[in-house]
N, C-alpha and C positions, 0 to 999 in steps of 0.2 A: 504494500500500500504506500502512495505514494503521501508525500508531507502538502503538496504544491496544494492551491484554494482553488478550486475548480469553481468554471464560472457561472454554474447554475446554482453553485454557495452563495456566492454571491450575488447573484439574483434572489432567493430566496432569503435574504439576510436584509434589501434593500425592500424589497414587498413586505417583508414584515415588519421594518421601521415605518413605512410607508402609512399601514394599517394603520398600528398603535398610535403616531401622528393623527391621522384623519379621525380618531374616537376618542385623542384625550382633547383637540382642539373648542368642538362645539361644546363638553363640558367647560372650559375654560372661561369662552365667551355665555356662557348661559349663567356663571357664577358671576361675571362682570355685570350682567344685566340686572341678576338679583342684587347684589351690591348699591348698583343705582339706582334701580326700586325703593331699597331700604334708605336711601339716603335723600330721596325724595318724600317717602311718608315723613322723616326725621322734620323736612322742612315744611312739609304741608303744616307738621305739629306744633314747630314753632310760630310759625305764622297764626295758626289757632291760637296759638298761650298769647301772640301778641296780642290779637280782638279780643280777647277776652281779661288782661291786663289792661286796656283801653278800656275798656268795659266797666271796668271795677273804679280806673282813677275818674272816670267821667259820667257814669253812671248809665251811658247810652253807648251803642255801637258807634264803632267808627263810619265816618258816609264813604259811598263808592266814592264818590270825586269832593276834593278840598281845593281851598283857594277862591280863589275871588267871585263869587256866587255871580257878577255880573257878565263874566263869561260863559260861552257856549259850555254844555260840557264836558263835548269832545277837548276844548282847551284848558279845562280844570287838568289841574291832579290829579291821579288818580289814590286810593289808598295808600301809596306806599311812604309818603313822607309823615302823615300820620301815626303808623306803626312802628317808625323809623324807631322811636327811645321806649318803644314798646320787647322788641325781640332781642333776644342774647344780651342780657345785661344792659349796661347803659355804652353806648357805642361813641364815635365823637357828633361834636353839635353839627348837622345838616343845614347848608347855607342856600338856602332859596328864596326866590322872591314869588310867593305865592300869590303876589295882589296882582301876579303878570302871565301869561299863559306859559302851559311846563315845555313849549317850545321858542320863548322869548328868549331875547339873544340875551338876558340875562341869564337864565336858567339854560344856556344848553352846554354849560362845560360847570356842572353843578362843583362846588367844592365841601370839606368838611374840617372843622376846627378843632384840632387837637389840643387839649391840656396837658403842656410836660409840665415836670417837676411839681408834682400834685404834694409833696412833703416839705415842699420849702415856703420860705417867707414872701417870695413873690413866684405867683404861678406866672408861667409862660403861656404862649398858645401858640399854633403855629398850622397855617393853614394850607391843607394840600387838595388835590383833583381828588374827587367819590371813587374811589378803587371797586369795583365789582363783588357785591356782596353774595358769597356761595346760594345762602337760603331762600334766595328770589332765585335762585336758577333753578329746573331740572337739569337733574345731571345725567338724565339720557340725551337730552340735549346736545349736537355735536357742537354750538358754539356758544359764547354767553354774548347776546344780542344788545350793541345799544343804535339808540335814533336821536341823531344830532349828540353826538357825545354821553347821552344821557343812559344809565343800565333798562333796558327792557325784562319787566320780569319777565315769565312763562307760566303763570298763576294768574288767572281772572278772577278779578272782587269783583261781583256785582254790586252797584250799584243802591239795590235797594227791589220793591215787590212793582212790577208792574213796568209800561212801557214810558210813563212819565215823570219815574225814580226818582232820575240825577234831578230833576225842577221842582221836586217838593222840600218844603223848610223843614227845619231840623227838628218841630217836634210833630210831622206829620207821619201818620199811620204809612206804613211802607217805605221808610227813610231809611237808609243804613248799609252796612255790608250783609 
């Protein structure tokens, strides 16, 4: 008997990498998927603790759209600067001009004000661009979306009960998220 690898060893050694490949991959990609699942409910949940932290400090839900009631609103805010010091602890201060629509050339390169040095005798602040917050994205998601500089969640607040929501005042029956 010969020592030398004959080449249907060889073939048979490359088919059966071949297999085990093609059966460990779709597990791989199906555990990634549940992964992002799970880390998508994580954030539908923080988003609920937020309305509902809202809820508690103001006694009423938050409204689908915020901001300046005399715009359309399609050009209101939508929930999310609302919920903004509601979710993950207390995050930094969110700088927008809500009396101006959330695509005014004020509001479309949004910034947020950080407090250093929270233990000394004079606090700092120091202000940088809204970096992309994970818990507004899904993370199946292949990209985290903005319009006009500004982050797009992938979570819709409705607005409130009915087709004329966003136009009802804050303490009418079907107001809210």
């Amino acid at each position: 008997m010969s020592n030398r690898f004959r080449p249907i060893e060889a073939v048979v050694v490359v088919a059966v990498i071949a297999l085990l490949t093609a059966a460990v991959i779709p597990a791989i990609l199906a555990a990634r998927e549940a992964a992002r699942r799970t880390a998508c409910a994580n954030n539908l949940k923080q988003l609920a603790l937020g309305v509902l932290n809202y809820s508690d400090t103001y006694l009423v839900f938050p409204r689908g759209t915020t901001g300046n009631r005399e715009l359309p609103p399609a050009e209101r805010f939508s929930w999310y600067p609302s919920l903004w010091y509601f979710i993950q602890g207390k995050p930094p201060r969110l700088l927008l001009d809500q009396t101006q629509a959330w695509n005014a050339e004020v509001n479309r390169w949004p910034k947020v004000e950080y407090t250093i040095d929270l233990w000394q005798p004079t606090e700092r602040t120091e202000i940088r661009p809204l970096p992309s917050h994970s818990y507004f994205d899904c993370p199946s998601a292949r990209q985290r979306e903005k319009v006009l500089g500004i982050q797009v969640t992938h979570y819709v607040g409705m607005a409130g009960l009915g087709l004329q929501s966003p136009e009802l005042g804050l303490d009418q029956v079907g107001s809210g998220v």
